[in-house]
N, C-alpha and C positions, 0 to 999 in steps of 0.2 A: 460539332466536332467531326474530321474528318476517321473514315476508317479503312483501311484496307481490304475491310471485311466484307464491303458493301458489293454487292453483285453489280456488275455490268449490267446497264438496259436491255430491253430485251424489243425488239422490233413487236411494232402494234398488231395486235390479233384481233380479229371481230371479238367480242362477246358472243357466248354459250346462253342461249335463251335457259332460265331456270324454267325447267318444266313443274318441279316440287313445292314450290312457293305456288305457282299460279293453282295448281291443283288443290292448295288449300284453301285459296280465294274461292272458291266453288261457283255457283251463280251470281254472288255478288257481284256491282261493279265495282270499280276502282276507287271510287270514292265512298261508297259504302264500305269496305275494305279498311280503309284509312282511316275513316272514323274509329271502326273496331279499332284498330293500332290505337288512336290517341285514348279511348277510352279503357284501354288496358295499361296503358304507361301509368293514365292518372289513377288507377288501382293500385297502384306498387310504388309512386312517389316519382315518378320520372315522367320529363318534357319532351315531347318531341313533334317536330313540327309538319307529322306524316301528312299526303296530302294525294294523291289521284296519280300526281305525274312521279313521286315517290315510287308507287308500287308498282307504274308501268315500268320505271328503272331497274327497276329490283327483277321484275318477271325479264326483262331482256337480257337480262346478266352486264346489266351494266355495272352496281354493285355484288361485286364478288363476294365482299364479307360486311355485313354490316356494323355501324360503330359500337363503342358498348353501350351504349342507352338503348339501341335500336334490337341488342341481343339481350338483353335483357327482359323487354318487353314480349319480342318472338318468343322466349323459352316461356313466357309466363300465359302466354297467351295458348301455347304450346306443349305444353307439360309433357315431359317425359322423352323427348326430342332432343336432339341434339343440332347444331348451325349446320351442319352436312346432313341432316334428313329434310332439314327444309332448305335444301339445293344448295346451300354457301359452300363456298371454298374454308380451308382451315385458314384460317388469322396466321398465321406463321409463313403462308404462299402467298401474302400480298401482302402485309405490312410494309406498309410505308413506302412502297415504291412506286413511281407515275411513268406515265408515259405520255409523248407530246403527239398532238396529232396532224398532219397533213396540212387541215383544212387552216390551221394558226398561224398569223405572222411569228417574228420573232417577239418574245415577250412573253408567250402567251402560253400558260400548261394548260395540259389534262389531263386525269389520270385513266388508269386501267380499272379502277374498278376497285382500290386497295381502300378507299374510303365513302363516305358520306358528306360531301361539302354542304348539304345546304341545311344540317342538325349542327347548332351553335356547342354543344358538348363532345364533339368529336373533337378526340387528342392528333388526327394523323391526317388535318388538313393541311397540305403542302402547297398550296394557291400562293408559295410568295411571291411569282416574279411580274405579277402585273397590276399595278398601283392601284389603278380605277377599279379594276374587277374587286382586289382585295378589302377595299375602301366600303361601297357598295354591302358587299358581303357583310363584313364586322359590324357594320351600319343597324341591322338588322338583329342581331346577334343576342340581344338583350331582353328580360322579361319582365315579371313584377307590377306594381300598380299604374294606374291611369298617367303619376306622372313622367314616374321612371320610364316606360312605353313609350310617351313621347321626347322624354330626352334620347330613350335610343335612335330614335332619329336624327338628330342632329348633327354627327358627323357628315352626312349624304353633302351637305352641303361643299365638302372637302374635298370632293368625289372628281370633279371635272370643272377645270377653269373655261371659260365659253369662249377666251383668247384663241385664236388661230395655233399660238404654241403650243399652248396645251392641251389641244383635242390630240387624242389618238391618231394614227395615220391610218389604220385599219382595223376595224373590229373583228375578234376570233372571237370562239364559241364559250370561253372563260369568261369573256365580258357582258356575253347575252343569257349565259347561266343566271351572273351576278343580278342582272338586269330582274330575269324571269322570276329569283328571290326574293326578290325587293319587292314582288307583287303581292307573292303568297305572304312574308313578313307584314305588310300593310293589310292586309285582309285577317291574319291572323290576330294584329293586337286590335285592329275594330271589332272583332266577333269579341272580342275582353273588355274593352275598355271605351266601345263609342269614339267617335271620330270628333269631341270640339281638342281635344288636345296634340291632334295628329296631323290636320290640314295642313298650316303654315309649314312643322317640318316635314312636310312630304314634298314639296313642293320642288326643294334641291335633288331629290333624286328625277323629277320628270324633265328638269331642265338637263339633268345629265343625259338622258334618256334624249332624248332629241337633239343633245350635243352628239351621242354615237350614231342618230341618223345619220347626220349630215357627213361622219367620216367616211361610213360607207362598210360595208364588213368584204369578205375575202373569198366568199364563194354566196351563190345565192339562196341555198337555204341556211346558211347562217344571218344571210339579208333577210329571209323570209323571217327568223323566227326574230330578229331585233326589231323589225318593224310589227309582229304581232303582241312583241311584250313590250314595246314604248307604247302602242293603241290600248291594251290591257292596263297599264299601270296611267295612264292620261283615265280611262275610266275608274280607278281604284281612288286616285285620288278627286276624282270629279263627285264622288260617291263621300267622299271624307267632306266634299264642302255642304252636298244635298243634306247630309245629315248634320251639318249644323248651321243648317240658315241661311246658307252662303251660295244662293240658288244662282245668280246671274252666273259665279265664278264655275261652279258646276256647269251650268251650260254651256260655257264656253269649254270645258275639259269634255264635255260629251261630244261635242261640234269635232273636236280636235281629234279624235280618237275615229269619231265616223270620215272625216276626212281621210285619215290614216289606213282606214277599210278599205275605200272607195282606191284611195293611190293605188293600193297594194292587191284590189281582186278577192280581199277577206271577206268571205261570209259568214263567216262565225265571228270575227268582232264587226263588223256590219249588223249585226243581230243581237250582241250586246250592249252595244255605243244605241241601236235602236231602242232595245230593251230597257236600260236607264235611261234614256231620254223620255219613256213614256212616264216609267213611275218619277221622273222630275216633272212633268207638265201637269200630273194628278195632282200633285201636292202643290203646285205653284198657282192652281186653281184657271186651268186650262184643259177641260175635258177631251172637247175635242182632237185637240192636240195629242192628247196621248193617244185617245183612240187609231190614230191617224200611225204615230207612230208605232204603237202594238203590233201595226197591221202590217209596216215594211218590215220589222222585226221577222215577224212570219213568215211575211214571203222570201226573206232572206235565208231564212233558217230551213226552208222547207226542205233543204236535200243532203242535210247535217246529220242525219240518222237519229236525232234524238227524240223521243218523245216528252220527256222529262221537260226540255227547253220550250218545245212548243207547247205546253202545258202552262210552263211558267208566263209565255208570251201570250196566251190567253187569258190568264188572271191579270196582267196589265192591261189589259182590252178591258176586261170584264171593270176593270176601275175609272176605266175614263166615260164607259156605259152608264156606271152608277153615275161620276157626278155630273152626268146630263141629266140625273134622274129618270133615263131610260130602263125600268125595272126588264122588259121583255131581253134588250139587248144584254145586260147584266147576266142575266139567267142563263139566255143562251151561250157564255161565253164559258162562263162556272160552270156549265156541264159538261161543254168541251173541256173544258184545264181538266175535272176530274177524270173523265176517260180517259185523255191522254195519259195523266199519271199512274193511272191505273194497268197498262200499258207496261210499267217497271221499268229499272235502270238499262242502260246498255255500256257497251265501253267507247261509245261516243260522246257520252256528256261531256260537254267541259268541264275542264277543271274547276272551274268558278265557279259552278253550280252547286259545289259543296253544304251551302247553307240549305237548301232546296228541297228539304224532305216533306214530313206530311204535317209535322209544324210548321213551317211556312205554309203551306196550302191554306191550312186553318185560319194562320194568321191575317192572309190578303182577304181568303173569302168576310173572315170578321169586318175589314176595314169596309168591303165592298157593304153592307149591310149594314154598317153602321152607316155609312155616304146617302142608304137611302132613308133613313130612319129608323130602322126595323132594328131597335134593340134590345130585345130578346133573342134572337137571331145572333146577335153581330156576337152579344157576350155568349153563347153558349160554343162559339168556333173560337173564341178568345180564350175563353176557359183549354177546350182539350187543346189548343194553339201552347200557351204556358207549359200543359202538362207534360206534352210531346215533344218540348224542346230538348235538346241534345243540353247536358249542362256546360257542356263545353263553350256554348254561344249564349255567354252572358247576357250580352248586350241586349238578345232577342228574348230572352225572358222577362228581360225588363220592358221591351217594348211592347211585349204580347201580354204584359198585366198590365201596362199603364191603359192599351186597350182595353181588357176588360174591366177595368176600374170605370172609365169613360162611358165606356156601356151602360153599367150597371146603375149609376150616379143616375145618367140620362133617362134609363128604363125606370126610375125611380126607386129602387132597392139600394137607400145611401149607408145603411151599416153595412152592408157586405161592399160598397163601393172603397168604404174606407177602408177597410181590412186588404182589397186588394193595393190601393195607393202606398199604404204601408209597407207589403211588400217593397212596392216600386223604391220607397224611400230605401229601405234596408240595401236596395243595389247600388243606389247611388254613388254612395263611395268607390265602387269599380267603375261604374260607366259614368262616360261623359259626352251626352249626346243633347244638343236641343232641340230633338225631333220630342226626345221623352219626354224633357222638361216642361215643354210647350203643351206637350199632352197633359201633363199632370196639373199645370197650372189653370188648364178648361177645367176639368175634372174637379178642380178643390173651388172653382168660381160656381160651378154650377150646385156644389154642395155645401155652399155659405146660408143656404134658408134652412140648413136640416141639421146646425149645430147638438139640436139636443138627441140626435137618432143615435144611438151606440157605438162609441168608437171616432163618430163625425170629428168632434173636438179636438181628440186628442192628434188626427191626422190634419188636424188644418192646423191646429199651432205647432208639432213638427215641420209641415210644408213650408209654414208660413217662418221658421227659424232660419232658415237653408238661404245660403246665400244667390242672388237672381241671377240666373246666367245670362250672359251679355250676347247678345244674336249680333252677327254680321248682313244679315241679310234678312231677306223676306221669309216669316214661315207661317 
């Protein structure tokens, strides 16, 4: 409904860096930060999808006022503050109002700052006027179990017809927003719900995703950043096939993604497309191979400012060392990853590293030591791995028990083997992954001679209840 009341546009202004928000991030980085955020929403019953490039927004004054899920959270997080002592504008100076920018064809909004587009609970997201962007967005927009997850994917496919007509004529920065969402949304219901029911409908938004390559965008870093989030979401989804079996298809999205590097002069997804490609050639049972790529990883990343990454890119070394059975190169490599991370966050991590703390460290190093035998070793990094997980990453606590279940089975200690499988079983219902199930299913083979040890029984005829999950590929 129209009003007379509505103020005139007001010509665009840069953004006011909030200096009061960053000041309360302290040392943290951005994605430590974000964590905090989402583990205080889930303290008070509220979703929100914070995330690294979130808070950079928020510190640049890109968001003026945040949505109410997002003030809710800051106050709680905040006590005793108000939205203008942690830098925001009053909600009443930007309600609802946008503004278009420069850099846009015709079509294409953005706003000033007056909302939150990429939290699915904001009432004053005004994104109507450009189909694909809006499409994409809503796409993503949904929560809930393993299956509802992957029905919220489904629309994507709505997203971009591949017809000459219907490609866009130019791509603005509303569309590589949408684009850059569709990553973080993808990576978000995987850390919930495991990748077998996510694959197939991810797949419509990567063809969209390289349907806006080809249009072309309107300045060149909005070409920069469409071409770094179709290379990023080509590994997001290449990651959705690795974890369910669907190794050949995965290689082909990591191929696609490192090509996308190489066009484009990217060394930070040149170092991630490397990075997954190696822990794909670990598990596809091609050591060498990873080690080989672990190493361009590195060299790629060497001048990315991270520690954290080169950290990470040394435990994918460290795994292609074990499964050559090279214990010396192993070792060497796990003590580099721990220095580096030890080292701590900076504000050049990538965003994608989010998963990456010192639960995962624990986790790879498990994996590496299990690869060589040594399972006493593997399960006691498996163990504090579990404990140190963020609850937020389902997915990974079920991965990092079904490791130590596997451990433990192997190291011969099968009552405590079965107590952890049981956990594993109790996740299942959220996750749906057949990297786990695969695991779990060695784990209840190798503990078929130990029926009468404590507990054995009662987790192999649970295991053995469970319907078999169908693999597409090699695991």
């Amino acid at each position: 409904m129209a009003s007379s009341s509505v103020p005139a546009p007001r010509p665009h202004r840069p953004p006011l860096p909030n200096a009061a928000f960053r000041r309360l991030r302290g040392p943290r980085s951005p994605a430590e930060f974000a964590a905090l955020v989402r583990r205080a929403a889930r303290e008070i019953g509220e979703r929100v999808s914070c995330d690294a490039r979130y808070i950079g927004r928020v510190e640049a004054g890109e968001i003026r006022c945040p949505n109410y899920a997002y003030e809710r959270v800051f106050l709680h997080m905040f006590p005793g503050r108000t939205l203008t002592d942690l830098g925001f504008a009053p909600r009443s100076s930007v309600r609802g109002r946008a503004a278009r920018t420069a850099e846009d064809v015709p079509g294409t909004a953005e706003t000033d700052g007056a909302y939150e587009p990429y939290d699915p609970q904001d009432p004053y997201d005004t994104h109507h006027n450009d189909e694909e962007s809006d499409v994409l967005r809503r796409a993503f927009m949904t929560g809930g179990g393993a299956t509802v997850a992957a029905a919220s994917l489904g629309p994507l496919g709505l997203c971009l017809d591949a017809s000459p007509a219907r490609r866009p004529r130019r791509v603005g920065a509303g569309q590589v927003s949408a684009l850059e969402e569709a990553v973080r949304r993808i990576r978000l219901l995987d850390d919930r719900h495991g990748a077998d029911g996510l694959y197939r409908r991810a797949a419509a938004p990567l063809r969209a995703a390289y349907a806006l390559l080809d249009a072309g965008a309107t300045r060149q870093a909005t070409a920069d950043r469409l071409h770094a989030g179709a290379g990023e979401l080509a590994i997001s989804v290449g990651w959705l096939a690795h974890d369910s079996g669907r190794f050949d298809d995965a290689r082909s999205h990591y191929a696609e993604a490192l090509a996308t590097a190489r066009v484009t002069g990217d060394p930070a997804l040149e170092a991630h497309a490397f990075c997954n490609t190696a822990f794909l050639a670990r598990d596809a049972g091609r050591p060498r191979e990873a080690v080989r790529a672990a190493q361009a990883a590195q060299r790629a990343a060497r001048g990315l400012g991270s520690p954290r990454l080169m950290s990470l890119l040394a435990l994918r070394e460290a795994g292609g060392w074990a499964g050559l059975a090279d214990r010396a190169g192993c070792e060497r490599a796990l003590v580099r990853a721990q220095t580096l991370y030890g080292q701590g966050p900076t504000d050049d991590d990538p965003e994608w590293m989010s998963f990456y703390g010192e639960a995962e460290l624990e986790g790879l190093e498990a994996q590496c030591w299990s690869t060589l035998g040594d399972w006493p070793r593997a399960a006691r990094h498996a163990r504090r791995a579990a404990r140190l997980q963020d609850p937020h990453f389902t997915r990974n606590i079920a991965l990092y028990t079904a490791e130590l279940a596997d451990d433990l089975a192997r190291g011969g200690r099968p009552d405590e083997a079965a107590v952890a499988g049981t956990r594993v079983l109790d996740l299942l219902d959220q996750v749906q992954s057949s990297r786990i199930q695969t695991m779990l299913a060695g784990t209840a083979r190798v503990l078929l001679p130990h029926r009468r040890a404590s507990g054995v029984a009662d987790f192999l005829d649970r295991h053995a209840s469970r319907p078999r999950a169908v693999s597409a590929g090699t695991v």
